[in-house]
Backbone bond lengths (Angstrom), bond angles and torsions (degrees), N, CA, C in turn:
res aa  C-N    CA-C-N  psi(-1)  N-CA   C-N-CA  omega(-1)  CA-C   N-CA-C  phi
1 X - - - 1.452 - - 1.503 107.62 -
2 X 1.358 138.47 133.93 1.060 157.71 -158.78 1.456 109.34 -126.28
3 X 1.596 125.23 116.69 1.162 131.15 -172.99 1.545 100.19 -113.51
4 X 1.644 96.70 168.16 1.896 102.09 -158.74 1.680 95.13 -103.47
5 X 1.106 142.20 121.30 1.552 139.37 155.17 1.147 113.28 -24.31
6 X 1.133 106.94 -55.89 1.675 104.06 -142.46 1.855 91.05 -90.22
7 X 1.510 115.87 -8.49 1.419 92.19 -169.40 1.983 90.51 -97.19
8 X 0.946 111.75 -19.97 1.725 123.93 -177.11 1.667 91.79 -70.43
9 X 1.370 133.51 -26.09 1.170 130.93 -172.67 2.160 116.70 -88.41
10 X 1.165 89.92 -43.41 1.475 87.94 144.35 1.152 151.95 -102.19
11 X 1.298 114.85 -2.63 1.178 110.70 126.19 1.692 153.37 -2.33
12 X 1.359 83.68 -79.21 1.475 129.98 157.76 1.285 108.46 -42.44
13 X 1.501 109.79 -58.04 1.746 107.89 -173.32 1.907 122.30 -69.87
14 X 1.608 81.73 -40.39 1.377 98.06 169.87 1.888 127.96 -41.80
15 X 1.591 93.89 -44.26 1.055 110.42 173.82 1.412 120.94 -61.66
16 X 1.364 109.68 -55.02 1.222 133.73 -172.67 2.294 92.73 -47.44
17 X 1.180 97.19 -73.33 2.012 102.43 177.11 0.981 103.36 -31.93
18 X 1.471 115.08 -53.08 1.530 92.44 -140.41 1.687 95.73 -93.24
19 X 1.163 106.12 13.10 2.267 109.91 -171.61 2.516 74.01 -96.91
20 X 0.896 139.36 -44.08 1.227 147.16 -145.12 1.579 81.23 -76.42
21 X 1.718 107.01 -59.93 1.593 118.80 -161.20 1.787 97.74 -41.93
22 X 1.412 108.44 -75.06 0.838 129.53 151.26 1.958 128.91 25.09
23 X 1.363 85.85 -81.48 1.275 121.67 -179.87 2.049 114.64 -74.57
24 X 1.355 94.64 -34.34 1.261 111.85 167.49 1.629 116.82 -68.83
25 X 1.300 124.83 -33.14 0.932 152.45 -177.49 1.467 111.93 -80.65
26 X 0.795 116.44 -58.87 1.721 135.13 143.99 1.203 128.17 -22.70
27 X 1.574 119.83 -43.95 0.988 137.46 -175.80 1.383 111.91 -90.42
28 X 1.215 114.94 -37.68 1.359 122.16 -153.22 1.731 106.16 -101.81
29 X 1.197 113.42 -6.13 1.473 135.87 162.04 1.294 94.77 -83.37
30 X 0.926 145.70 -74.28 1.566 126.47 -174.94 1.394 126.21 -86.69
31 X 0.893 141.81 -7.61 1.628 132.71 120.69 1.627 108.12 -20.07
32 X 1.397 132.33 -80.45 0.991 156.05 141.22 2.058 111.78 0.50
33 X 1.282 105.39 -62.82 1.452 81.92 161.85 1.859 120.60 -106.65
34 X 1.506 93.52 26.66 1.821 79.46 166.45 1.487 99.74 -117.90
35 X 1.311 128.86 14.76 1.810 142.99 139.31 1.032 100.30 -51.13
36 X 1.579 132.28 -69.43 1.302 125.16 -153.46 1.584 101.93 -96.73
37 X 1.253 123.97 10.51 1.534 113.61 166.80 1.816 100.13 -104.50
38 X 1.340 98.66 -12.55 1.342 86.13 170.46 1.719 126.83 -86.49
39 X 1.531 95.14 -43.20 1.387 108.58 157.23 1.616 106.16 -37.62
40 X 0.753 105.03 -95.40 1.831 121.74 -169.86 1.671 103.07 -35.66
41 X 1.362 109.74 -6.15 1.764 95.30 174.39 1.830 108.43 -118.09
42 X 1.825 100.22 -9.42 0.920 101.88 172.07 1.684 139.40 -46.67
43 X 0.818 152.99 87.12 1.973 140.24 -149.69 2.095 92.92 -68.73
44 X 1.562 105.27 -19.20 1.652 83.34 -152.88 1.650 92.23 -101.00
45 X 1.509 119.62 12.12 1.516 122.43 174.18 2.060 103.59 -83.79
46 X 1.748 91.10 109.02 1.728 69.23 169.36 1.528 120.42 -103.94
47 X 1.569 113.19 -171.75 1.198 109.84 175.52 1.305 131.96 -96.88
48 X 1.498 137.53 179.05 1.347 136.19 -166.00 1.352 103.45 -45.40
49 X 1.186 134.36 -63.43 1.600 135.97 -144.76 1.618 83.04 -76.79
50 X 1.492 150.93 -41.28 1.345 133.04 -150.18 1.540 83.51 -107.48
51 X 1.431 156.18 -32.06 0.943 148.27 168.59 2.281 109.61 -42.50
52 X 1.648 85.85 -42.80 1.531 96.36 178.76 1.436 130.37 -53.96
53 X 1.807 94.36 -41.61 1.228 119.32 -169.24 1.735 97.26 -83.82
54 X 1.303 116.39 -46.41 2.078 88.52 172.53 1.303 115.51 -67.85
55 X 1.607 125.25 -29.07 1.330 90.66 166.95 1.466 142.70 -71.14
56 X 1.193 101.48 -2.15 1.566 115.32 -157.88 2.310 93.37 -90.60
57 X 1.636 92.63 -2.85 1.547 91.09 -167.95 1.455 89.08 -92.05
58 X 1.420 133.85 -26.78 1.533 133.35 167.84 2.029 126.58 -34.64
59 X 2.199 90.87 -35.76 0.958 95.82 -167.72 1.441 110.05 -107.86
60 X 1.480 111.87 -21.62 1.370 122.48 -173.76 2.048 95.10 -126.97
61 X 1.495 113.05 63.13 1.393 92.26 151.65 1.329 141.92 -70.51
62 X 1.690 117.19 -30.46 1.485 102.62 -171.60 1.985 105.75 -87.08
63 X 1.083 97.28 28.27 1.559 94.45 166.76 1.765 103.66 -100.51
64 X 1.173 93.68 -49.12 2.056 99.67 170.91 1.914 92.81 -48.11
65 X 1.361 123.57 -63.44 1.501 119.57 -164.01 1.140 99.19 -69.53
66 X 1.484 142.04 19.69 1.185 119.43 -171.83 1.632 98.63 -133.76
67 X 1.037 118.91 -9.39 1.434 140.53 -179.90 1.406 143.57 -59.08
68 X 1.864 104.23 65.52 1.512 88.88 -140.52 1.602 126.46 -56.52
69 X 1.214 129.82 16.84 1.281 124.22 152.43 1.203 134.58 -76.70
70 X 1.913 109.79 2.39 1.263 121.73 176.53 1.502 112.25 -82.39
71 X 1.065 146.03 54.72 1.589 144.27 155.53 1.801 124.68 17.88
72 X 1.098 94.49 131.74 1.808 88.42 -176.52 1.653 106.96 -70.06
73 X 1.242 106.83 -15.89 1.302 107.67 -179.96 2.058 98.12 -55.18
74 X 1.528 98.93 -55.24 1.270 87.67 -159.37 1.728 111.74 -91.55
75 X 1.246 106.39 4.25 1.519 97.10 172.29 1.503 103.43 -87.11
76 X 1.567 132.33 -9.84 1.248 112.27 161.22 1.635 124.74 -89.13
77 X 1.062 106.43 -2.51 1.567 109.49 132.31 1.033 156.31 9.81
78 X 1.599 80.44 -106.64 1.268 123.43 173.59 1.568 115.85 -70.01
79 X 1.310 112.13 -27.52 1.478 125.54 151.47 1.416 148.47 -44.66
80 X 1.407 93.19 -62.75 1.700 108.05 151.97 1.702 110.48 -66.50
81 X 0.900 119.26 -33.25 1.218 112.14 163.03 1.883 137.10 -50.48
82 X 1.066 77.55 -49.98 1.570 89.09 176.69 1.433 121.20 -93.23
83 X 1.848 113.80 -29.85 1.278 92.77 172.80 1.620 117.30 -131.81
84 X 1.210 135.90 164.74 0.857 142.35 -139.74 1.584 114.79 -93.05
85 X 2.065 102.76 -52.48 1.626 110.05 174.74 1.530 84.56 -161.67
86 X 1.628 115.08 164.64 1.158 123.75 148.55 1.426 123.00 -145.60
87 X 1.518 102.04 131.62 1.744 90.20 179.24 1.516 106.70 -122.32
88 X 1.580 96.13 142.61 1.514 116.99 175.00 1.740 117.06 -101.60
89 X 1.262 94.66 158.43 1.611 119.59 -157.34 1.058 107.23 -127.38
90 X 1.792 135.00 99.75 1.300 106.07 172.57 1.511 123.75 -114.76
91 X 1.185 102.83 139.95 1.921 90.52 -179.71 1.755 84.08 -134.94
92 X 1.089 115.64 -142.01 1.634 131.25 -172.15 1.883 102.55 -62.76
93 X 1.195 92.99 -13.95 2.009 88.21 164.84 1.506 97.56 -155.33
94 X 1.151 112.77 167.69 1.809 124.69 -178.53 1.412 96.03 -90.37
95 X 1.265 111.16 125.50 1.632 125.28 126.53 0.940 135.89 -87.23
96 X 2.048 106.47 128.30 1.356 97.97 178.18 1.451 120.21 -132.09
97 X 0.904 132.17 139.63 1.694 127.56 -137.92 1.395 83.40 -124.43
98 X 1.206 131.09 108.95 2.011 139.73 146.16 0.910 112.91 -65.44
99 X 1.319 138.37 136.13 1.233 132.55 141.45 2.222 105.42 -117.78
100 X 1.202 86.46 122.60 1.993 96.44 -177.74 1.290 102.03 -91.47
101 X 1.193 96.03 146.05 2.011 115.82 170.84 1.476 109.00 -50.45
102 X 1.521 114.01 110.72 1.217 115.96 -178.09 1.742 107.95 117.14
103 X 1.696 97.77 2.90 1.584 85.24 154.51 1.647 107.71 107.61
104 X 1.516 105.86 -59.19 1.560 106.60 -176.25 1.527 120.91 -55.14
105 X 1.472 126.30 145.13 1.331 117.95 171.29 1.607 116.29 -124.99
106 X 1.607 118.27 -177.72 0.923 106.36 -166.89 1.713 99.19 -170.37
107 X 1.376 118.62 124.44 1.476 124.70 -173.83 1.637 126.28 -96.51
108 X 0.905 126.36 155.45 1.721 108.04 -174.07 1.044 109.60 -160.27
109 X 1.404 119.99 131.41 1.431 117.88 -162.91 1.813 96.67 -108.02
110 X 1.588 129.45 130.78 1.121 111.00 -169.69 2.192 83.08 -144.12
111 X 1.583 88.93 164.50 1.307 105.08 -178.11 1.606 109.67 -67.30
112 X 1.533 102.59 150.53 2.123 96.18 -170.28 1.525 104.73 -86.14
113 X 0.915 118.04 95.55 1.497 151.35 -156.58 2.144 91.48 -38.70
114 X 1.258 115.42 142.89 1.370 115.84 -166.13 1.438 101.12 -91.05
115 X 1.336 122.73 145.53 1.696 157.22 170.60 1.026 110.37 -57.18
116 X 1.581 140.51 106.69 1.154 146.02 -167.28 1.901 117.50 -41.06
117 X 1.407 109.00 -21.87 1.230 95.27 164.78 1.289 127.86 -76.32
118 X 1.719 105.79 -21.39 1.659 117.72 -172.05 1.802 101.09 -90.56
119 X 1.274 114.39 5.37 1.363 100.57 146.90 1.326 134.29 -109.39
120 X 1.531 108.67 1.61 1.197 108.04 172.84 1.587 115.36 -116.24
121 X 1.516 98.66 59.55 1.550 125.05 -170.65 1.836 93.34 -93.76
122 X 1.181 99.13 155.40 1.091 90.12 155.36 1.991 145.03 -82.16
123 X 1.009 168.40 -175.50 1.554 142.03 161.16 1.362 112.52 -81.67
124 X 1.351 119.41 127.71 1.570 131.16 166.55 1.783 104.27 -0.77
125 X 1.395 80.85 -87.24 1.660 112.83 179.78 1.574 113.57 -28.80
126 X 1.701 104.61 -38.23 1.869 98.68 167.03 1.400 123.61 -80.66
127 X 1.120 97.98 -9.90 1.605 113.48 -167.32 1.914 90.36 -85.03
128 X 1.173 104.53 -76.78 2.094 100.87 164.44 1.192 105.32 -20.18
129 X 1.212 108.02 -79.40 1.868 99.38 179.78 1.338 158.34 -65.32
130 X 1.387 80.64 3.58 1.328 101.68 160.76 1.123 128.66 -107.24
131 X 1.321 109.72 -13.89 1.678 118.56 156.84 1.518 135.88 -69.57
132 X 1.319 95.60 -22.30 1.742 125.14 -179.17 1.554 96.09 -87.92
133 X 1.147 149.52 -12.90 1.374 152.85 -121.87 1.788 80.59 -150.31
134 X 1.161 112.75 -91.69 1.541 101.25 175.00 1.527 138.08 -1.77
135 X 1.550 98.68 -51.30 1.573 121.60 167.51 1.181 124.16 -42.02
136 X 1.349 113.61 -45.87 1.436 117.46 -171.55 2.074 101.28 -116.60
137 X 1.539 119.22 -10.96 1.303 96.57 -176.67 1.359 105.45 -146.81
138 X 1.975 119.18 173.02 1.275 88.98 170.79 1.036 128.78 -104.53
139 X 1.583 129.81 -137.78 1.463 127.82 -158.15 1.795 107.50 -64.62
140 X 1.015 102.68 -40.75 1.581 118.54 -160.42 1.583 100.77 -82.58
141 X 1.272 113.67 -40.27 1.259 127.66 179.05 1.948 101.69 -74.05
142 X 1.194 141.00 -10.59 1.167 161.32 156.37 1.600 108.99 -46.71
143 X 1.559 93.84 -94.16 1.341 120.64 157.44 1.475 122.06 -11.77
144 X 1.577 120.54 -60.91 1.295 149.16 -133.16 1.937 81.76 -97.74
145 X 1.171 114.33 -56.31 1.862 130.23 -171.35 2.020 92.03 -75.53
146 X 0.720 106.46 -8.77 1.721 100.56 -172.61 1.489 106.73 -100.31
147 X 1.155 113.05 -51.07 1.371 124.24 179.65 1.758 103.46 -82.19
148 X 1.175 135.64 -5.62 1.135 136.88 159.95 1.485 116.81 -83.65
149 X 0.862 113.54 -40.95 1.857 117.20 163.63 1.276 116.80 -91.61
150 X 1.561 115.04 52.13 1.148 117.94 -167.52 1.692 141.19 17.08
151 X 1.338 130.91 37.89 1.067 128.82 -158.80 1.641 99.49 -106.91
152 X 1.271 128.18 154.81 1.793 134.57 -166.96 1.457 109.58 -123.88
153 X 0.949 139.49 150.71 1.203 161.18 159.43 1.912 94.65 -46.49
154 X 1.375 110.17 168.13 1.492 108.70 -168.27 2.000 80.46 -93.76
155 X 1.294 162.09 -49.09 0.938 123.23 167.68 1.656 134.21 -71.54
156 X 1.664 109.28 42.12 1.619 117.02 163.57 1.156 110.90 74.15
157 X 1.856 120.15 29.81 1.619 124.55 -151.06 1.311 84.05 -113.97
158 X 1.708 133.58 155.75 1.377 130.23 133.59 1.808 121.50 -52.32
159 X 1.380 95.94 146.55 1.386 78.86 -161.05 1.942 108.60 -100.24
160 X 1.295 130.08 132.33 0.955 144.18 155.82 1.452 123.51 -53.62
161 X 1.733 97.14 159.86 2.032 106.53 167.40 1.592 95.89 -53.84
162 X 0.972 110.70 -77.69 1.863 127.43 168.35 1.908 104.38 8.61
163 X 1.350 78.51 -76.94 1.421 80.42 -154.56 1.528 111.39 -92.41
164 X 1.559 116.16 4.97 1.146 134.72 171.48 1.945 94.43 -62.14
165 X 1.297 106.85 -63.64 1.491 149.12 171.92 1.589 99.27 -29.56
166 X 1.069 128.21 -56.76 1.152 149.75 -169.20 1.892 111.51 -85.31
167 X 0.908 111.67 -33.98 2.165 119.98 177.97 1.835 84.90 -96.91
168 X 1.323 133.99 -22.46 1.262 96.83 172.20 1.751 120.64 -94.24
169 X 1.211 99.07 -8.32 1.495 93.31 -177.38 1.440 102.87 -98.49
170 X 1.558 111.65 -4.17 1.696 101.61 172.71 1.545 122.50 -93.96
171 X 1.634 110.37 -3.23 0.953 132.41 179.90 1.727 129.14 -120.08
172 X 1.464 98.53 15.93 1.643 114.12 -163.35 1.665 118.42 27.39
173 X 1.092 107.64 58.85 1.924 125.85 -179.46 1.604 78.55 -90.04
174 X 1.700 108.19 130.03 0.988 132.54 159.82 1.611 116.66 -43.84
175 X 1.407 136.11 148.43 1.621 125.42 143.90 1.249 125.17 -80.36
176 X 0.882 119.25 152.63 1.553 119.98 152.02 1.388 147.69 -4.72
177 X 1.368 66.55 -56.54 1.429 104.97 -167.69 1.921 102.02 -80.58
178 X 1.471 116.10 -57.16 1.461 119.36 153.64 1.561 111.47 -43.98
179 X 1.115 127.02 -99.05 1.437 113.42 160.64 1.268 115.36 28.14
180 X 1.616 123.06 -104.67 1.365 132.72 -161.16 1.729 105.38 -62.94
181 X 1.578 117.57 -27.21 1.641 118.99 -157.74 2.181 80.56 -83.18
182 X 0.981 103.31 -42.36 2.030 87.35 -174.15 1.480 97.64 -80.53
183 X 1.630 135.77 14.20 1.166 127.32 161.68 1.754 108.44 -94.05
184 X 1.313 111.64 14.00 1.270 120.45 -162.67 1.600 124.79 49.56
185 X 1.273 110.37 33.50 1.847 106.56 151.74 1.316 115.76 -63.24
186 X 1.284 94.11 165.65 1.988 105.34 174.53 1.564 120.05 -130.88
187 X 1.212 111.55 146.99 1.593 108.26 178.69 1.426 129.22 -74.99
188 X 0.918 118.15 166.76 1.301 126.46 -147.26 2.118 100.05 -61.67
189 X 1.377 93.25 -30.50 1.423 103.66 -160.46 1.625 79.23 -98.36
190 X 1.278 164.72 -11.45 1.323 159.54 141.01 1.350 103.87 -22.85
191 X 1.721 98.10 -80.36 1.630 110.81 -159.00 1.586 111.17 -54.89
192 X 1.479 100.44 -42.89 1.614 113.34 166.16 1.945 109.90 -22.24
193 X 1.949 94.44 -66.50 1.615 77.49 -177.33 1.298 123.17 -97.89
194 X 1.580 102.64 11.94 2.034 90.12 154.33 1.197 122.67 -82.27
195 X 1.370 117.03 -20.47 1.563 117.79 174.78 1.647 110.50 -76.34
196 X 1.476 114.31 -20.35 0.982 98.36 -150.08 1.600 143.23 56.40
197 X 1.168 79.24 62.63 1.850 94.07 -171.91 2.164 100.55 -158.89
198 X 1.852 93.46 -178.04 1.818 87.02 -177.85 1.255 87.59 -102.23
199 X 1.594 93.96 162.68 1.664 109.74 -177.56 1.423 88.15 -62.05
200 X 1.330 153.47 -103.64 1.517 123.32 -174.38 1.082 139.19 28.10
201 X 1.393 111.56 -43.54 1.621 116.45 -174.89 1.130 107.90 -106.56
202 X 1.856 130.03 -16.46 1.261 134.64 -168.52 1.900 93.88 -84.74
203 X 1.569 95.95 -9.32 1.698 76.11 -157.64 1.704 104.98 -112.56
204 X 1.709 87.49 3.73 2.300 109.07 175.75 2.197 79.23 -94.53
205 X 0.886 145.79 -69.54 1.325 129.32 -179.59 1.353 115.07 -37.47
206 X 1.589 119.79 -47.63 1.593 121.90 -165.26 1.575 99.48 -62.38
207 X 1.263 117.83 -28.46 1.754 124.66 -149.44 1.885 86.29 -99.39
208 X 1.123 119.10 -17.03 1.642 124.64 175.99 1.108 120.97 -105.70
209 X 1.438 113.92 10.78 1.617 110.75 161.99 1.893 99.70 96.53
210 X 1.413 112.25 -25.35 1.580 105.46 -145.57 2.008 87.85 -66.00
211 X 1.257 113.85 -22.36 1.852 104.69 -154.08 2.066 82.67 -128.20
212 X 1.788 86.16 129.58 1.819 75.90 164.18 1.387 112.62 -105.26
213 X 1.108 113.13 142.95 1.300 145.48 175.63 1.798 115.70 -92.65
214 X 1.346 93.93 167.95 1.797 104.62 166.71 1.488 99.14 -169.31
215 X 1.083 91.17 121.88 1.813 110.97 176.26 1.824 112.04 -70.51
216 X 1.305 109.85 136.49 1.176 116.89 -156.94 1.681 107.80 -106.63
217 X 1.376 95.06 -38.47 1.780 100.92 -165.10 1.757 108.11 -138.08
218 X 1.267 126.16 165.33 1.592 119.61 -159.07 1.390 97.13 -79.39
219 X 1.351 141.60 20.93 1.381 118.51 163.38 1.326 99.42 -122.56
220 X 1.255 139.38 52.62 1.391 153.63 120.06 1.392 90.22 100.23
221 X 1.477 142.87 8.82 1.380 127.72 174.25 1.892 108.10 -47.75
222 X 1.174 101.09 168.48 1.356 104.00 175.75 1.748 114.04 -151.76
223 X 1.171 114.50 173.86 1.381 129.35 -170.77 1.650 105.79 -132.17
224 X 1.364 101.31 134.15 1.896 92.62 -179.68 1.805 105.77 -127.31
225 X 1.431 81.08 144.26 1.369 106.92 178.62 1.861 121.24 -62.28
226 X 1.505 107.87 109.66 1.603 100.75 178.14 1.845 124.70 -30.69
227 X 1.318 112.75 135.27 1.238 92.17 -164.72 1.651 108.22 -103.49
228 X 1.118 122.05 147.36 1.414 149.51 -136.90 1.919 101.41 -120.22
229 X 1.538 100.15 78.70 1.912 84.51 -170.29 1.795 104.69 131.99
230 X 1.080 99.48 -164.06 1.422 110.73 172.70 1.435 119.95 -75.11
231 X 1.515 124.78 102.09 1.442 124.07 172.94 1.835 110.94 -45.03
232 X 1.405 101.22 159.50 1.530 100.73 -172.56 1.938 80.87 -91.29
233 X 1.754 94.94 175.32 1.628 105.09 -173.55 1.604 89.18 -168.29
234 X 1.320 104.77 154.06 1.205 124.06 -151.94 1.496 101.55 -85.04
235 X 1.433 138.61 120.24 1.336 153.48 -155.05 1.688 96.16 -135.26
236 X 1.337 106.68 92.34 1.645 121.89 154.27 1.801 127.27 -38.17
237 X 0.914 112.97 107.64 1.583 113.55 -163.14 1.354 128.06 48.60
238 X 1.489 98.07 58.10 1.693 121.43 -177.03 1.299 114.77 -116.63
239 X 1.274 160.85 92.51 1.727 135.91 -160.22 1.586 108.59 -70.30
240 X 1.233 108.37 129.53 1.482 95.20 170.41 1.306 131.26 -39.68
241 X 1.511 117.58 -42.68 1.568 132.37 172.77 1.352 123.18 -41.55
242 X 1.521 110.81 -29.05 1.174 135.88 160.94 1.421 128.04 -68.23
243 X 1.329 109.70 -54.64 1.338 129.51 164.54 2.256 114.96 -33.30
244 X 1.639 82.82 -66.55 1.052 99.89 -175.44 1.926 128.31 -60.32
245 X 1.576 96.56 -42.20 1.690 102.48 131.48 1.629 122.32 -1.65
246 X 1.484 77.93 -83.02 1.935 98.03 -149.58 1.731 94.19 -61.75
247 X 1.601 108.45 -29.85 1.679 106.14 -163.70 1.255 101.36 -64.63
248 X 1.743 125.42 -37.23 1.241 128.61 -165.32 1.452 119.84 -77.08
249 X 1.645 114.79 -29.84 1.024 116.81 178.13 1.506 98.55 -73.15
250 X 1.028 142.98 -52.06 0.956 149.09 -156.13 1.751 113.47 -67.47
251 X 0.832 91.79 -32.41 1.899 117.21 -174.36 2.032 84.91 -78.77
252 X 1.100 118.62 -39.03 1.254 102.32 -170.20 1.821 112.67 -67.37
């Protein structure tokens, strides 16, 4: 029997591949499970659901930045992370020029951020109302209506006579007391010498109805109104109570 070379020769080769294939195969199966023993001992490999959750931060970051369980620790981070440098510009508004890792940039024009005293201003709106409030009361009595409708001082304070005292002279808010004197009231020692009488007696009439008044400041001083008619005059065994009577009927 007579055999062929050349077919005994590949043969041969055949063998030879597929013992290599083999071996390749061999290899690459265990590579293959010392991946997954490495994986699986790895601590910094995570799993599906936290794999889910960073990508899902690609699409929804400012919910991660907005998150109060996200820590400033790690939103600065997340900062250096993402961007590269930024420089600001300031003239009548801030510029701020980003440039992020990877090249892209990005400019932003933002307001020039306020000076710790100009936030601890007080609000417009208290300042109005407390000017409108003036009109009819005084300082303490201010104070007293402010902190009752809950409203704060611009550093978040209840507000005091003090510092009532203090927003009007930093803000030239009229007094009260100005107020009623360019409404033409008079002082106590005024009316005294139009009546011709002592401030004493202007102020036993004020307390009897005969002269109206309006109190200006928290220790009950007052200012009186020009009087319009017959001045009152001093009547010897008359009761004021009486007096005051006759003014009203009379006034009617």
């Amino acid at each position: 029997m007579h055999c062929n070379p050349s077919a005994k020769g590949s043969q041969t080769g055949y063998d030879a591949l597929e013992a290599e294939w083999n071996e390749q195969l061999r290899a690459l199966s265990a590579a293959q499970e010392e991946y997954e023993k490495q994986r699986a001992a790895d601590p910094l490999v995570v799993d599906e659901q936290h794999r889910a959750e960073l990508l899902a931060l690609c699409t929804d970051f400012p919910k991660m930045w907005r998150d109060p369980r996200t820590s400033m620790r790690d939103r600065k981070r997340v900062v250096r992370l993402l961007i590269e440098d930024v420089t600001l510009v300031r003239g009548e508004a801030l510029h701020a020029h980003v440039r992020w890792r990877g090249g892209a940039t990005r400019s932003l024009v933002l307001p020039v951020p306020k000076c710790a005293w100009e936030l601890r201003q007080t609000p417009p709106e208290v300042l109005r109302e407390i000017a409108l409030l003036l009109e009819q009361h005084s300082t303490l009595e201010v104070a007293r209506i402010l902190n009752a409708r809950g409203l704060r001082s611009g550093g978040g304070l209840p507000f005091t006579r003090s510092s009532v005292v203090h927003l009007r002279h930093a803000h030239g808010l009229r007094t009260r007391f100005e107020r009623l004197r360019q409404d033409g009231l008079l002082t106590t020692r005024e009316m005294a010498l139009e009546l011709g009488v002592s401030p004493r007696t202007v102020k036993i009439w004020r307390d009897a109805g005969l002269l109206r008044a309006e109190r200006y400041n928290d220790k009950g001083e007052c200012l009186y109104a020009r009087i319009d008619g017959a001045a009152p005059r001093k009547q010897q065994g008359k009761k004021l109570s009486d007096r005051r009577l006759e003014q009203q009927v009379l006034s009617d």
